[in-house]
TORPA-475948 format. One record per residue (C-alpha): y, x, z; residue in one letter. Coordinates in steps of 0.05 Angstrom, whole numbers, plus 5000, padded with zeros to 4 digits. Example, Ala and Ser with C-alpha at 12.3 -4.5 7.8 and 13.67 -1.06 7.14 Angstrom:
REM residues 2
491052465156A497952735143S
END
This chain:
REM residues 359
594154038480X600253578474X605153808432X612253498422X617653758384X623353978428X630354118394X635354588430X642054608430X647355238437X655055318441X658755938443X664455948491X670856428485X674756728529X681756948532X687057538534X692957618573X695457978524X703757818489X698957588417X697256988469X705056788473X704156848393X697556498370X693056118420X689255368425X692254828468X689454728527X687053918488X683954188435X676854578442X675454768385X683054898354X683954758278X684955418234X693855548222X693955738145X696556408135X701556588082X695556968028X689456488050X691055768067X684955538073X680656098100X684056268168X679856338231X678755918281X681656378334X688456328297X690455608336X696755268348X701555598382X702555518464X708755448497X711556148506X711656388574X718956288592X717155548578X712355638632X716355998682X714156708659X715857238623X718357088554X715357568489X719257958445X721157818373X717858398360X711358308403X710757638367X711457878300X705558488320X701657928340X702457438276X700958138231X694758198284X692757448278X693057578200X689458178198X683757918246X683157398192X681957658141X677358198171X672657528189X673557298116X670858058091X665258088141X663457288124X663957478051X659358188068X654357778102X653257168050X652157677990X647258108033X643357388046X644057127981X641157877945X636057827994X633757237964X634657407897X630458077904X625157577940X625457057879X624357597830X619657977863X614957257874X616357067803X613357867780X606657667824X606356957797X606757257732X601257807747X596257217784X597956817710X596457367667X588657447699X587156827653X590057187585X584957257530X580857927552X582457947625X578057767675X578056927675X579956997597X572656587577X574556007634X574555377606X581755057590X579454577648X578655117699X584655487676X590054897683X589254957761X591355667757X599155417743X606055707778X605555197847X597155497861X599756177851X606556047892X601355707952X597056387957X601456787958X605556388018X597856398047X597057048042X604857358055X604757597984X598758087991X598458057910X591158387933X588457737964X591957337930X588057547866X581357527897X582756857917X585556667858X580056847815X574356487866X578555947864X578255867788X570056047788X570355517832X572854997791X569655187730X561955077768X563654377804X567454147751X563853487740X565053427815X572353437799X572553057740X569252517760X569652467834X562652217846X558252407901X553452227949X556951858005X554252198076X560252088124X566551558138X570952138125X577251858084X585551868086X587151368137X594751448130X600451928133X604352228184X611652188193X613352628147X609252338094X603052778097X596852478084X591352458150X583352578130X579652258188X572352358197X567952258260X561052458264X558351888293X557951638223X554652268186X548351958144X546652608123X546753338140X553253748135X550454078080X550953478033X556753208057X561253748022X561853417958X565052857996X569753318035X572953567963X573252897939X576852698010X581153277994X583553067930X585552377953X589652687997X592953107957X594652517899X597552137962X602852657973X609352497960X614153047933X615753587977X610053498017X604054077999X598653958069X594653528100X592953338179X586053368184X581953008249X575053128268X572152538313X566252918341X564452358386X557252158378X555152818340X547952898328X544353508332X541053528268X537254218276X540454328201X547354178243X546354858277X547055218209X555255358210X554655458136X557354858106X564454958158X563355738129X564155318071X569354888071X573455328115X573155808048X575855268002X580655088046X582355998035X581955927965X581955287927X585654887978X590355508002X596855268040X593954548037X592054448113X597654248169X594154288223X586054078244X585053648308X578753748336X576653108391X572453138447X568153768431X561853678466X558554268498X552454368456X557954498391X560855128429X555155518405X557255338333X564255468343X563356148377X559356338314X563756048259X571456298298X571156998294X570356868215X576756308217X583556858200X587856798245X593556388215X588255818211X586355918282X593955748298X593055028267X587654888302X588054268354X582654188409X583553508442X579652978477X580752178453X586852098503X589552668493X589252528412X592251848424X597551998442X598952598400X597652128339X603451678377X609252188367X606452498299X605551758265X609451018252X606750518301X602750258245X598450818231X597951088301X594650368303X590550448255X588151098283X587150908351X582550258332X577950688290X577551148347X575550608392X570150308343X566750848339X566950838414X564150208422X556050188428X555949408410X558749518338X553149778294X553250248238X552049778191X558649348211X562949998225X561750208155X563949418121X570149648156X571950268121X578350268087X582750898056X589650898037X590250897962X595751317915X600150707927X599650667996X595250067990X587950018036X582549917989X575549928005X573650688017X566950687986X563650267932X557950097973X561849888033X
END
């Protein structure tokens, strides 16, 4: 369940000829990787395998080349270049078209996805509210979430919207009943914000906590910094209880669907700790309905395990952080009561604030 990033390194290796061009154009034997001769039509654009010349082979006690067989192999050396620069040329206008056909062919969808909220199409009576979360980066995410099915993109797309339009005193005000210690606790290395919730501290069922889970969400997201678009997600299930309303997978159904629709292309990856047994029946019914490319970000770990992934992923300071919440809420001589005076997010400017107002 540890994963580390491994890079990998290649080098390509040439061989030689025995051929007279080698009296004519070859690398010294110091020099690796031989700097490019300039040619008479293209200074600067010679190949590499045009090098400085060796010592012919009289010089080395063999046979010495022709006038003539050197001045084949210069025309050779000349033509080879500038059969590299054609193919070179050939192969960065095929890559940069490609991209250009790409571009425009996102920019027609993004359009079409826009153009659902035009007066008489289908989210034309949205409110202006709902309809400014429907802008160019949304429809750019789904369509990334979805490989540019313009299909699914546009049933998510609209459900999204719905969406915002019925819980949109939710969003505009933020408030809701407080029923877990799920908040950001941090970022990873690359600056993307990390939700941490364990269940040990859910006050009420999953079924009211969802509120809290979009509000979590949107924290999250006003912490990113530019260029960054998900979110690391942990699940502490340490201490779960077995509400018999816990046994209902709808509200993860739930939240699992936002994170399809409203929240497309906004998770990194979901570490799941120390999954107790009696869960498995809960997972086996709610998987089969996760799509696959979720499934693939999808981290099953127990607390050491996590530890030390949260190590390598975060600065010491936050992998700190981490870990000492983990162990509170592993500790049975620290109540509920203190755990929850304890509770602090990380704010829009990076600052820990209290993460509830009753805290």
């Amino acid at each position: 369940a540890i994963i580390q990033d491994s890079s990998f390194v290649s080098s390509d290796g040439a061989g030689s000829t025995t051929s007279d061009c080698e009296t004519a154009s070859t690398a010294t034997p110091a020099s690796p990787m031989p700097s490019a001769q300039p040619g008479p039509d293209f200074p600067s654009l010679a190949p590499a395998v045009v090098g400085t010349p060796k010592a012919s082979k009289d010089q080395r006690g063999g046979r010495s080349s022709s006038p003539v067989n050197q001045a084949k192999c210069a025309v050779s050396s000349e033509s080879n270049g500038r059969g590299w620069l054609r193919r070179l040329t050939s192969r960065r206008l095929t890559r940069s078209k490609s991209r250009r056909e790409v571009s425009d062919a996102e920019a027609m969808q993004i359009k079409q996805l826009m153009q659902l909220m035009d007066a008489g199409q289908p989210l034309g009576n949205l409110s202006d509210f709902a309809k400014e979360y429907g802008d160019e980066a949304f429809c750019r995410r789904l369509l990334r979430k979805y490989d540019g099915n313009i299909s699914k993109a546009t049933e998510k797309f609209k459900h999204a919207l719905k969406w915002r339009e019925q819980n949109k005193e939710l969003l505009a005000t933020r408030q809701f009943m407080q029923g877990s210690d799920e908040r950001v606790v941090g970022a990873d290395l690359e600056g993307r914000p990390i939700l941490y919730a364990c269940l040990k501290n859910q006050m009420l069922p999953g079924s009211q906590c969802l509120d809290q889970k979009v509000v979590a969400m949107l924290q999250a997201v006003d912490n990113m910094p530019p260029g960054v678009e998900t979110v690391t997600h942990i699940w502490d299930l340490h201490g779960m209880q077995f509400r018999i309303s816990d046994l209902n997978p709808s509200p993860v159904i739930q939240m699992v669907q936002s994170l399809e629709g409203y929240f497309a292309e906004r998770l990194q990856e979901l570490i799941i700790i120390d999954m107790p047994r009696m869960a498995l029946a809960l997972k086996d019914a709610i998987w089969p309905l996760v799509p696959e490319k979720t499934k693939r970000k999808v981290r099953f770990m127990t607390a050491v395990q996590a530890k030390e992934y949260i190590q390598v992923k975060c600065d010491a300071e936050v992998a700190s952080r981490i870990r000492a919440i983990m162990e509170q809420n592993r500790n049975p001589k620290i109540s509920l009561e203190e755990r929850k005076r304890s509770w602090m997010r990380v704010s829009e400017r990076g600052e820990l604030v209290p993460a509830f107002a009753q805290a």
